[in-house]
Backbone as ProteinMPNN parsed JSONL, in Angstrom:
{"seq_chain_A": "XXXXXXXXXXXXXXXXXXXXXXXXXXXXXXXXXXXXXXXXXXXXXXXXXXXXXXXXXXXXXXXXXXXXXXXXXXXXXXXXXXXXXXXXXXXXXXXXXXXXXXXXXXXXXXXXXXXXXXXXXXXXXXXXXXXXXXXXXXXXXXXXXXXXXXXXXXXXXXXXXXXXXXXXXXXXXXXXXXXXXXXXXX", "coords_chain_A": {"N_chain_A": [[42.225, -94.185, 44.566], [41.058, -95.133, 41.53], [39.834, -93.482, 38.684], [37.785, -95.339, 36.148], [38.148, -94.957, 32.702], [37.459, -94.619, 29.751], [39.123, -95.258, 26.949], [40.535, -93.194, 26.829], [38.521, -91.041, 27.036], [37.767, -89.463, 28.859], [39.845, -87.615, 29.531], [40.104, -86.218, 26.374], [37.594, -85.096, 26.988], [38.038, -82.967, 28.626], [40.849, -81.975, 27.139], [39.211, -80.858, 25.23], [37.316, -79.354, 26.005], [38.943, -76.844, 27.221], [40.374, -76.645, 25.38], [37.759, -75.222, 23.959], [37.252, -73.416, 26.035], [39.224, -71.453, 25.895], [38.856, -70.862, 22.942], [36.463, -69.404, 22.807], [37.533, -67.134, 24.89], [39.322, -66.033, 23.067], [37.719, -65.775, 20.633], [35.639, -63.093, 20.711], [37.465, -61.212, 20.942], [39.243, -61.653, 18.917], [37.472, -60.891, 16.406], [36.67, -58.205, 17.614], [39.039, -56.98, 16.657], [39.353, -57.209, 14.247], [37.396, -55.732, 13.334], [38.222, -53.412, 14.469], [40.216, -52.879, 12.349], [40.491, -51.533, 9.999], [40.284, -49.053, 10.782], [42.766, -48.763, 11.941], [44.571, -49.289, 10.376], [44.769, -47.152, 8.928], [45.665, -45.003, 10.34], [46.307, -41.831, 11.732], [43.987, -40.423, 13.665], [42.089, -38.445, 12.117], [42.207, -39.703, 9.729], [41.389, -42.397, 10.328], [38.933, -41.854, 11.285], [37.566, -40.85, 8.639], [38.124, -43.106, 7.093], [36.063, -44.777, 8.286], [33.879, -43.177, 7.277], [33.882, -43.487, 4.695], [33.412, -46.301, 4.334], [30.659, -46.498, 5.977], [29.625, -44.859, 3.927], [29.386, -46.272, 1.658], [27.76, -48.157, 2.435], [25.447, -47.121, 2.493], [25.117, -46.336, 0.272], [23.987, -48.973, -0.695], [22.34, -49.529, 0.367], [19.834, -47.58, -0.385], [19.806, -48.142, -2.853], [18.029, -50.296, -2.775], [15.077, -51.89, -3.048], [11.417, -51.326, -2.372], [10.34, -53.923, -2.428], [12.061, -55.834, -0.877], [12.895, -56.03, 2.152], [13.999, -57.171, 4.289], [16.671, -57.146, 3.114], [16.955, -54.236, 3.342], [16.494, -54.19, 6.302], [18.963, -55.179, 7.051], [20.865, -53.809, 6.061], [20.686, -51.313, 7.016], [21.026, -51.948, 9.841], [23.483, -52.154, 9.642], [24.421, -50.058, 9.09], [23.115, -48.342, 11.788], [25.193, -49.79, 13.486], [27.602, -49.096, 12.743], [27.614, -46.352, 12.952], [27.307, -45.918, 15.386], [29.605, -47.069, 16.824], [31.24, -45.403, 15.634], [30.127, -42.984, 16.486], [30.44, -43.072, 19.337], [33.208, -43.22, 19.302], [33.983, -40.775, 18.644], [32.928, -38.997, 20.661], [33.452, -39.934, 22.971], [36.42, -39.262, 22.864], [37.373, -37.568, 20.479], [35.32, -34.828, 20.232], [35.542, -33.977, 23.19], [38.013, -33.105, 23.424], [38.195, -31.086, 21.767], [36.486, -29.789, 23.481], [38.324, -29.086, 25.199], [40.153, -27.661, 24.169], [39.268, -25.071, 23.48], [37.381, -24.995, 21.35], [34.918, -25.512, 21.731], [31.831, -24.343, 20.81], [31.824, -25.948, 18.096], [32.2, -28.472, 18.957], [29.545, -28.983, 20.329], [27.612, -28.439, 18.775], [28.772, -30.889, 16.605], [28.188, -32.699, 18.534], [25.092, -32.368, 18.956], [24.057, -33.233, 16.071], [24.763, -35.566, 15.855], [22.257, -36.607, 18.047], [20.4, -36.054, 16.024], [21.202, -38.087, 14.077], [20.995, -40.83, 15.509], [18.243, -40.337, 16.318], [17.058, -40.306, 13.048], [17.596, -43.156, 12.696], [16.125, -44.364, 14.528], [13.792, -43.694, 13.689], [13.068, -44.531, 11.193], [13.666, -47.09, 12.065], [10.997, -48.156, 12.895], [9.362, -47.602, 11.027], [7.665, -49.428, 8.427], [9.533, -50.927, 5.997], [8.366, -51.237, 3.174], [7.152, -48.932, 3.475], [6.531, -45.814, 1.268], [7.576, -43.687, 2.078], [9.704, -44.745, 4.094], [12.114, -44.712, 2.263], [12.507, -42.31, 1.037], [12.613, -40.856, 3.732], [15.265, -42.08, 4.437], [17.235, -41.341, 2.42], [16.807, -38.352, 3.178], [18.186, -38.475, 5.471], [20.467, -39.397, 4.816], [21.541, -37.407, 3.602], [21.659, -35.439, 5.255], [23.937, -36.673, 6.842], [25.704, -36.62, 4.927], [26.392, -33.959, 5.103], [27.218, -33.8, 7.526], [29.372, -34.954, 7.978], [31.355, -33.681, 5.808], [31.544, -31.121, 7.03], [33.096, -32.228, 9.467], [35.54, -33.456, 8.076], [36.343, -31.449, 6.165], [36.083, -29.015, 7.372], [36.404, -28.917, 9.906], [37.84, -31.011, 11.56], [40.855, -31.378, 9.911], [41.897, -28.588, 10.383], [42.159, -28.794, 13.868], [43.379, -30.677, 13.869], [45.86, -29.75, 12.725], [46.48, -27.569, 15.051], [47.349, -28.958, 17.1], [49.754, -30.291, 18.77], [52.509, -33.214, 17.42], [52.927, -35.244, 19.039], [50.14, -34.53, 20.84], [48.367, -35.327, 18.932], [48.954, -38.063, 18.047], [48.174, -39.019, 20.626], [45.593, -38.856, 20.645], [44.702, -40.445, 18.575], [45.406, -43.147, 19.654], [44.108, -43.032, 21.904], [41.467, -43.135, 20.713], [41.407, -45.22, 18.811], [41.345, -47.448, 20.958], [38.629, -47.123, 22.239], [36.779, -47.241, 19.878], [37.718, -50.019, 19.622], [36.753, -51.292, 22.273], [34.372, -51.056, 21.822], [33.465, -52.284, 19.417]], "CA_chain_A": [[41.2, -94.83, 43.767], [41.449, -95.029, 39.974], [38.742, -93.663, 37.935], [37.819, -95.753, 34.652], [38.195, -94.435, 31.386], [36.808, -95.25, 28.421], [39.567, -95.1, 25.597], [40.634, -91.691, 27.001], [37.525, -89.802, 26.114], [37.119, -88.105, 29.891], [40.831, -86.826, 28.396], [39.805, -85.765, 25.159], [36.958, -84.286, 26.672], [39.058, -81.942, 29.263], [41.033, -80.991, 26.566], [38.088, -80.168, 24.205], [36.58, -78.291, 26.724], [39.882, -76.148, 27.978], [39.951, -75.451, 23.843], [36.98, -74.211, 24.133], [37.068, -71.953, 26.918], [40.144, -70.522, 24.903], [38.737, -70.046, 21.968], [35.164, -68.192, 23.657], [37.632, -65.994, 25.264], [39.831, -65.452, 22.031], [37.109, -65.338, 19.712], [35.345, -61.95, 20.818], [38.899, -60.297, 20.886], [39.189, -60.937, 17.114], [35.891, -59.87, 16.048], [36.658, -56.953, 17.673], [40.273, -56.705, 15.671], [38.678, -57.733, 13.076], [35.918, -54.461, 13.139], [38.894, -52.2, 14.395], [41.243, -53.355, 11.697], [40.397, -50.463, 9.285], [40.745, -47.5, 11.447], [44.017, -49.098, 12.965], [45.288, -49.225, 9.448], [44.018, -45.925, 8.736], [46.753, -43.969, 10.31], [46.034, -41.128, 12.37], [42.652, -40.527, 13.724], [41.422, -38.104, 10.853], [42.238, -40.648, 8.657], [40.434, -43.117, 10.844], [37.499, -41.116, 11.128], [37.549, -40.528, 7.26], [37.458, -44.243, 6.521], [35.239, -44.919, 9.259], [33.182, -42.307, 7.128], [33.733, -43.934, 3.437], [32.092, -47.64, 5.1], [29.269, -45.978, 6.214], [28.537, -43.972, 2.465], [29.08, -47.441, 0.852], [26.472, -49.204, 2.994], [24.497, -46.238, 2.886], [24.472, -46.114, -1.187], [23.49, -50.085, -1.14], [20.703, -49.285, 1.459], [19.397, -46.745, -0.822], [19.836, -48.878, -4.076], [17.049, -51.389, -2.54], [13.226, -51.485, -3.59], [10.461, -51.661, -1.136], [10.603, -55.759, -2.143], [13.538, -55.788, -0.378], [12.545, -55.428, 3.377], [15.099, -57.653, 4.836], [18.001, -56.432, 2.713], [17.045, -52.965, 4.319], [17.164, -53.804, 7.563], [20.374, -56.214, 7.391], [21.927, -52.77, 5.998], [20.164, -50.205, 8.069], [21.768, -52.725, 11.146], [24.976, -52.209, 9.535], [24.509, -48.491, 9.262], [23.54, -48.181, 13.082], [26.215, -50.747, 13.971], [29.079, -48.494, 12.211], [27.726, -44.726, 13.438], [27.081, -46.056, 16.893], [31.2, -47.115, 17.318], [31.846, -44.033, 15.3], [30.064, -41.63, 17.583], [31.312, -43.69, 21.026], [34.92, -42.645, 19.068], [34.189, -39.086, 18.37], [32.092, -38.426, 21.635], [34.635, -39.995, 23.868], [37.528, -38.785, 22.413], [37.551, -35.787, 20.236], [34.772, -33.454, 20.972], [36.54, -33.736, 24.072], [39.248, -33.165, 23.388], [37.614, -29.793, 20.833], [36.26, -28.54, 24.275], [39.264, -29.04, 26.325], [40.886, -26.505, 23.257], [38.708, -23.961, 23.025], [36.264, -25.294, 20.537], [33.152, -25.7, 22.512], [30.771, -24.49, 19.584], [32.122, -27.186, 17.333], [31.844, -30.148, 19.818], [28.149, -28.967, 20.811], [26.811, -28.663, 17.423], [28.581, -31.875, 16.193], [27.395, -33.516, 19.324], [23.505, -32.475, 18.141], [24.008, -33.677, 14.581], [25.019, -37.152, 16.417], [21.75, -36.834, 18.388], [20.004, -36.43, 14.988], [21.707, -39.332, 13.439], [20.037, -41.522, 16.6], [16.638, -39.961, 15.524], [16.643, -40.575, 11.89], [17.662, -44.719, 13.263], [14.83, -44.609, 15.237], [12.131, -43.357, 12.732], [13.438, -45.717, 10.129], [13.061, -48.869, 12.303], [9.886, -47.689, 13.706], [8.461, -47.026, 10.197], [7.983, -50.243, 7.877], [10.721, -50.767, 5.336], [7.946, -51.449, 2.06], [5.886, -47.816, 2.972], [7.25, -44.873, -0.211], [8.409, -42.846, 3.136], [11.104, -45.061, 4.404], [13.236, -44.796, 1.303], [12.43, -40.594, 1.605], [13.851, -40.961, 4.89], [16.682, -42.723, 4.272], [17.537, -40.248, 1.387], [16.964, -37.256, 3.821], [19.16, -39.223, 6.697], [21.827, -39.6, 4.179], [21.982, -36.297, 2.954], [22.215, -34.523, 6.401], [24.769, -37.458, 6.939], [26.739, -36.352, 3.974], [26.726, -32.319, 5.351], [27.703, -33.64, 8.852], [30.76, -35.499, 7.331], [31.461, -33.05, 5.048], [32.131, -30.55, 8.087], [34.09, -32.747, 9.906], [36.505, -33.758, 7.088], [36.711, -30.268, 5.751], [36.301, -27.681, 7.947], [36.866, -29.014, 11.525], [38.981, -32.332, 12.212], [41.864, -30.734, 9.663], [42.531, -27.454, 11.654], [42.075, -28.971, 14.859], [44.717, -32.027, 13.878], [47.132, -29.084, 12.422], [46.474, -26.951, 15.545], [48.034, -29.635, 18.203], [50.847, -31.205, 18.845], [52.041, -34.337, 17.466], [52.303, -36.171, 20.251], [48.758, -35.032, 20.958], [47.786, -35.777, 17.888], [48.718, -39.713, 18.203], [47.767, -39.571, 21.751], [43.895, -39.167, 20.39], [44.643, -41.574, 17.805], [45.536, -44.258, 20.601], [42.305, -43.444, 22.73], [40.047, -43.216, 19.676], [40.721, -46.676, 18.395], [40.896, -47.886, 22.429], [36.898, -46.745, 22.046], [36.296, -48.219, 19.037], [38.213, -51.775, 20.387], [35.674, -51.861, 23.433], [32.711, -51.437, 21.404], [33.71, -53.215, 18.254]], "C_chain_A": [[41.314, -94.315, 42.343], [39.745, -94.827, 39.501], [38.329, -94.656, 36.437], [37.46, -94.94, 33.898], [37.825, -95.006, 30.293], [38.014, -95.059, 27.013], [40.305, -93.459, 25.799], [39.987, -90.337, 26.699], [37.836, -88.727, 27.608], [38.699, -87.109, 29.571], [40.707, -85.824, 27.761], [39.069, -84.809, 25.781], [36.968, -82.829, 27.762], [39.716, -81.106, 27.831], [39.883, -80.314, 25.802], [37.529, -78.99, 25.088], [37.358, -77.186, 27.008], [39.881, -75.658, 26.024], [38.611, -74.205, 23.955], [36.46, -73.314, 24.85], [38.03, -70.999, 26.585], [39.627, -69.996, 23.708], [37.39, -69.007, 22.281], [35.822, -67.223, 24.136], [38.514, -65.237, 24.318], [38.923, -64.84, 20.804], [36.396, -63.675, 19.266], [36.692, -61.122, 20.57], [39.279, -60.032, 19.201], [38.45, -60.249, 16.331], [36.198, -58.787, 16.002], [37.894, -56.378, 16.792], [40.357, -56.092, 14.587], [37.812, -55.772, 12.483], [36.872, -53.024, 12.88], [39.653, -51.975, 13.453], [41.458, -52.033, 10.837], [41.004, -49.297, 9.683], [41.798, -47.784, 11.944], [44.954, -48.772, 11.773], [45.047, -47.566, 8.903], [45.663, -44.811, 8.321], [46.42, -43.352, 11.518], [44.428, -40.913, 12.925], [41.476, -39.648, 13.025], [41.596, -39.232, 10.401], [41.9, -42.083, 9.009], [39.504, -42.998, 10.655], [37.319, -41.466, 9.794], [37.081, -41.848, 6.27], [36.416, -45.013, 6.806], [33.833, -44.34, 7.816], [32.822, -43.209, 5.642], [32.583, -45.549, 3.946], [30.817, -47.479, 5.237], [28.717, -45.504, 4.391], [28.405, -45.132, 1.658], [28.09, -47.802, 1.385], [25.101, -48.358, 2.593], [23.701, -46.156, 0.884], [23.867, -47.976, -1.781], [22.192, -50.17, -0.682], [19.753, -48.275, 0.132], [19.242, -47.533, -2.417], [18.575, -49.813, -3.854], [15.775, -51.299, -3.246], [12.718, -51.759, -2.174], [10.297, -53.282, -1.217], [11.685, -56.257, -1.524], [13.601, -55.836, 1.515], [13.777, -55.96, 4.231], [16.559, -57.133, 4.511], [17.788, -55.035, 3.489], [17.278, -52.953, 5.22], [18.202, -54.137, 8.132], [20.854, -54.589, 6.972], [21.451, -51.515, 6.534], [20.84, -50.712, 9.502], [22.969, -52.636, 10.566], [25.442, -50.597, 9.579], [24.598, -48.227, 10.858], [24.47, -48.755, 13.746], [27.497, -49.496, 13.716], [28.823, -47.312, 12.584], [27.7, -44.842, 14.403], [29.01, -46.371, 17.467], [31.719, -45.788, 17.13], [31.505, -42.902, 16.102], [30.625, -42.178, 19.115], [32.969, -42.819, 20.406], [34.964, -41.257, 19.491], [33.713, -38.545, 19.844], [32.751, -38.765, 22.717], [35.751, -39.27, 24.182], [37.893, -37.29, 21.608], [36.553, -34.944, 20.301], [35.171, -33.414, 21.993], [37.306, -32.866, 23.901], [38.937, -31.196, 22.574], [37.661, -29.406, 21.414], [37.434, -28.055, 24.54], [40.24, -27.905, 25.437], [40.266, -25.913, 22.558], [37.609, -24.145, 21.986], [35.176, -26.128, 20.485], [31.706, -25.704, 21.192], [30.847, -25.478, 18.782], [31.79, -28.244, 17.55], [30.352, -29.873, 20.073], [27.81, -29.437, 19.538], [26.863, -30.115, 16.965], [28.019, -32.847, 16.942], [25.681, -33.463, 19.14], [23.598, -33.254, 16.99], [24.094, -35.099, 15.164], [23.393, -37.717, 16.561], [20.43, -36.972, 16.795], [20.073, -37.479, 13.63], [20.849, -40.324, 14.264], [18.6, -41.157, 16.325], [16.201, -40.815, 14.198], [16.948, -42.247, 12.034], [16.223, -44.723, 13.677], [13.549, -44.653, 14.663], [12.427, -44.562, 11.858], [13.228, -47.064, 10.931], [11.662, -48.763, 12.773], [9.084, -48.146, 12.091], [8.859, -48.703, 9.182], [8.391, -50.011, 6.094], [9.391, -50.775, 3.836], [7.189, -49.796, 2.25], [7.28, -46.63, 2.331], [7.891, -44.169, 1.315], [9.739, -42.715, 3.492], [12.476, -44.787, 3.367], [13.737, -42.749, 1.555], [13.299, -40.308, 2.419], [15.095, -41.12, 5.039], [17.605, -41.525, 3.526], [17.932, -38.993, 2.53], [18.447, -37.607, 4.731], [20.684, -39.387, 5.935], [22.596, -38.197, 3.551], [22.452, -35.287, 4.371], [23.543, -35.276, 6.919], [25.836, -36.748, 6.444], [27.46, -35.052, 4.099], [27.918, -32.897, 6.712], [29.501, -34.15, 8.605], [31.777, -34.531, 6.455], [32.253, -32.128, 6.086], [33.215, -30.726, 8.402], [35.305, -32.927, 9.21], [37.215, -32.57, 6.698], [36.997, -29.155, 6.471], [37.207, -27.788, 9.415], [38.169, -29.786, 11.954], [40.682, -31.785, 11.767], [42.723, -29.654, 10.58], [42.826, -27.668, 12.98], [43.475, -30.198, 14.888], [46.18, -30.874, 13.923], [47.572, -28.263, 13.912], [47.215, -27.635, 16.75], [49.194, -30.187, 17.939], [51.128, -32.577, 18.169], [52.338, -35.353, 17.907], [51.079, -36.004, 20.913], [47.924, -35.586, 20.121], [47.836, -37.526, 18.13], [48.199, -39.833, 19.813], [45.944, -39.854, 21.72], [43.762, -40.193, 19.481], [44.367, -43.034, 18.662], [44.076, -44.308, 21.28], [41.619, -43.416, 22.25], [40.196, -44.666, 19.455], [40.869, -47.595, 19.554], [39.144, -47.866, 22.745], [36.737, -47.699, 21.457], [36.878, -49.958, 19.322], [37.336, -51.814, 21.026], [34.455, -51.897, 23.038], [32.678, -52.457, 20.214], [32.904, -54.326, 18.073]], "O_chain_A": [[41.642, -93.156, 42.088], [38.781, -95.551, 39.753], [39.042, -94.24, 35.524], [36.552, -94.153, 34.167], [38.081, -96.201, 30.146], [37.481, -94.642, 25.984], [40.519, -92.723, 24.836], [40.394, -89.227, 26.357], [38.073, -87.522, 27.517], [38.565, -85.898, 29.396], [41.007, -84.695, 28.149], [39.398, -83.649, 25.533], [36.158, -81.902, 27.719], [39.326, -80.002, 27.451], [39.779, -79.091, 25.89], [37.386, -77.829, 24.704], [36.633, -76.199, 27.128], [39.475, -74.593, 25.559], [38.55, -72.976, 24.004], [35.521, -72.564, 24.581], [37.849, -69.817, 26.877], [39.858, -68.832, 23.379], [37.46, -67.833, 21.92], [35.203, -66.16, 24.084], [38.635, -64.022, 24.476], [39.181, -63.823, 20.16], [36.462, -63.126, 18.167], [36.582, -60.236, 19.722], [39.486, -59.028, 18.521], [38.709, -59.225, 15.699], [36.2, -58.121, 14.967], [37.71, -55.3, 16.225], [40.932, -55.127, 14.084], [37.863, -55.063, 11.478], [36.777, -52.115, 12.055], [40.012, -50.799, 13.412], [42.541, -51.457, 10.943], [41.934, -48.679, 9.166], [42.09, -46.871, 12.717], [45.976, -48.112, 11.967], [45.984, -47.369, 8.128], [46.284, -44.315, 7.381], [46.204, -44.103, 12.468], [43.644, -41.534, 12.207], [40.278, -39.883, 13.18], [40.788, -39.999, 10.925], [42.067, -42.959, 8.161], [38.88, -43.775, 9.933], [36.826, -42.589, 9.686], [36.299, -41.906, 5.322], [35.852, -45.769, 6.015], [32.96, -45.147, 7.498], [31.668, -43.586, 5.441], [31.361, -45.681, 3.863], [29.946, -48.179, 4.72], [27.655, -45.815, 3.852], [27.42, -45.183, 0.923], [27.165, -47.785, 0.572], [23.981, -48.841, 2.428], [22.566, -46.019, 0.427], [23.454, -48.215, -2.916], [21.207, -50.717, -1.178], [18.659, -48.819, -0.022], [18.22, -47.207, -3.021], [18.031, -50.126, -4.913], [15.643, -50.428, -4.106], [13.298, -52.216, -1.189], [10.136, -53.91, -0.171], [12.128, -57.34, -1.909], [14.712, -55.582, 1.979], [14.489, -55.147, 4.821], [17.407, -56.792, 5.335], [18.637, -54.807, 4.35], [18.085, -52.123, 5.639], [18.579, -53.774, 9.246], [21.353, -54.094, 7.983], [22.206, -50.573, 6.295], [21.181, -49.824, 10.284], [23.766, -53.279, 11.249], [26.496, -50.106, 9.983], [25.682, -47.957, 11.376], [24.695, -48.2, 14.821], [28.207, -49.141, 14.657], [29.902, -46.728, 12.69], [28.104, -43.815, 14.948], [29.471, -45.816, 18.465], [32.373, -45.122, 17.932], [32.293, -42.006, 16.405], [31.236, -41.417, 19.864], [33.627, -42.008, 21.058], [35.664, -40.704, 20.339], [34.264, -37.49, 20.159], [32.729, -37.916, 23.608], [36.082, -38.776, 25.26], [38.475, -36.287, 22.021], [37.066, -33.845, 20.514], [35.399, -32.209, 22.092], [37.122, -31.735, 24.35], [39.578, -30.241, 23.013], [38.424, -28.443, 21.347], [37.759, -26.897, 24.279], [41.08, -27.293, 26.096], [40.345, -25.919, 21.33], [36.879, -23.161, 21.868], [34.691, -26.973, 19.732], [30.949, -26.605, 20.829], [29.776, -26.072, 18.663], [31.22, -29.015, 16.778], [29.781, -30.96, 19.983], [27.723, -30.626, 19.231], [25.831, -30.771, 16.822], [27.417, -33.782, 16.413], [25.052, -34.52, 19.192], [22.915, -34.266, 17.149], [23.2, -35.825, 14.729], [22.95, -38.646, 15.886], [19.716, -37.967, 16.669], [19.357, -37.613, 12.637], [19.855, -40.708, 13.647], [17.858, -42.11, 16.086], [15.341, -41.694, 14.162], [16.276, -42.775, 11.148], [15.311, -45.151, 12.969], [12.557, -45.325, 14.945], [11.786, -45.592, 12.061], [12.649, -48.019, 10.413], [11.303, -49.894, 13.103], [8.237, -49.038, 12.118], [10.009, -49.142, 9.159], [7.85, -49.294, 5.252], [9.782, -49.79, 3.21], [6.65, -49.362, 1.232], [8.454, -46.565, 2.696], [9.101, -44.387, 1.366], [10.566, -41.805, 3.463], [13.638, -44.691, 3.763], [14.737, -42.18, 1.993], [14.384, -39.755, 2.243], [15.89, -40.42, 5.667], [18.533, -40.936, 4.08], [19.103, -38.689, 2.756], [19.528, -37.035, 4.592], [21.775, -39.473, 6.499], [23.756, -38.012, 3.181], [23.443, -34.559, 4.401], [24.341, -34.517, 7.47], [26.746, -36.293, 7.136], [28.559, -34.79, 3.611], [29.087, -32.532, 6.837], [30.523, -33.648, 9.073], [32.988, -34.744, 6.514], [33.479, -32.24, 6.119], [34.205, -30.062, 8.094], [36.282, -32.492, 9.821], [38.44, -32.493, 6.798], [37.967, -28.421, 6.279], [38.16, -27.15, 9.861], [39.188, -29.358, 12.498], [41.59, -31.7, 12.594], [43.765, -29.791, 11.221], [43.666, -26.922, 13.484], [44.281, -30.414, 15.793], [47.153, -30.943, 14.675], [48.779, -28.19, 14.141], [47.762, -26.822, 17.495], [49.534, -30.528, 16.806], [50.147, -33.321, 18.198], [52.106, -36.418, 17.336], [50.666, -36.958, 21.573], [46.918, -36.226, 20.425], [46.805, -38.156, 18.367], [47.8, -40.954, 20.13], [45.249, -40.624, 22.382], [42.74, -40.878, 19.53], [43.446, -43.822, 18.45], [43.216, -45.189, 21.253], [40.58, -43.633, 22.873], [39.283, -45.407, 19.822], [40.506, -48.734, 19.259], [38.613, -48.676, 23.505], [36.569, -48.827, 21.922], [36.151, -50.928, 19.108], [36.554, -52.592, 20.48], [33.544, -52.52, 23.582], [31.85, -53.367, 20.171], [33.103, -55.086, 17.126]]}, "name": "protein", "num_of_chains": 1, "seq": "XXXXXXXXXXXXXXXXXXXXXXXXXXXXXXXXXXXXXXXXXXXXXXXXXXXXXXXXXXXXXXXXXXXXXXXXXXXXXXXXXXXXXXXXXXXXXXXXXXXXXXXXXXXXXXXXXXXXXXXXXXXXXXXXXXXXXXXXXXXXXXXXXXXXXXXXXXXXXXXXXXXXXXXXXXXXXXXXXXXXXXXXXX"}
């Protein structure tokens, strides 16, 4: 039995549809490409981290540039702030404080693992607290400045010694599973 067709739409609208179950399952995949693209280009996973780190201080000095007339611009870039420390700590908290303990530098990974949990805090108060009261900006300020120590650390004191101190085939082997993190959350 022959179905009728109209002009070949039920056709058309097979393929249209088989497109678009290709591109729904391609589209997320770029996005995420797309997000990882930076830290892939980076290099190594200091120098992931590092740019990871510059993204964030830009957003962070436009967030801070705002007025209290501004409420929306704050929270479109306060959502871009938690968006970009939330991949960045899945990276670091997966992958290298791990990786710190697993070589002897337990104190390091604890501490920076607190400073994380205080990054998640100062998110929390800030959406909690509305973006026009003199506080939020305070906040922000404070949140950016303990930001700027915690980075500061990492860059300077810790991630360096700890990159020089391994191998480097371990060295790219954390590279690979850091931006494997950041791909699945992206």
């Amino acid at each position: 039995m022959r179905y009728p067709t109209t002009n070949g739409n039920l056709g058309r609208m097979a393929t249209g549809a088989a497109l678009g179950f290709v591109a729904g399952l391609a589209i997320p995949h770029a996005r995420k490409a797309v997000m990882q693209g930076p830290s892939l280009m980076a290099g190594d996973w200091v120098d992931a981290l590092k740019a990871e780190h510059r993204l964030v201080e830009k957003t962070f000095q436009m967030l801070l540039a705002t007025s209290k007339d501004e409420p929306m611009k704050r929270q479109m870039l306060l959502t871009k702030i938690a968006y970009a420390l939330t991949k960045h700590a899945i990276e670091e908290e997966n992958v290298i404080y791990p990786a710190l303990m697993e070589n002897g530098r337990e104190d390091q990974a604890r501490h920076l693992v607190e400073d994380h949990g205080d990054v998640k805090t100062f998110i929390y108060e800030l959406r909690r607290m509305p973006t026009e009261d003199p506080r939020w900006i305070d906040t922000a300020r404070e949140f950016f400045t303990d930001l700027q120590e915690h980075v500061r650390e990492e860059e300077e004191d810790i991630f360096p010694t700890f990159r020089e101190a391994l191998p480097e085939d371990e060295n790219a082997r954390l590279t690979r599973m850091m931006n494997w993190e950041g791909f699945k959350v992206a």
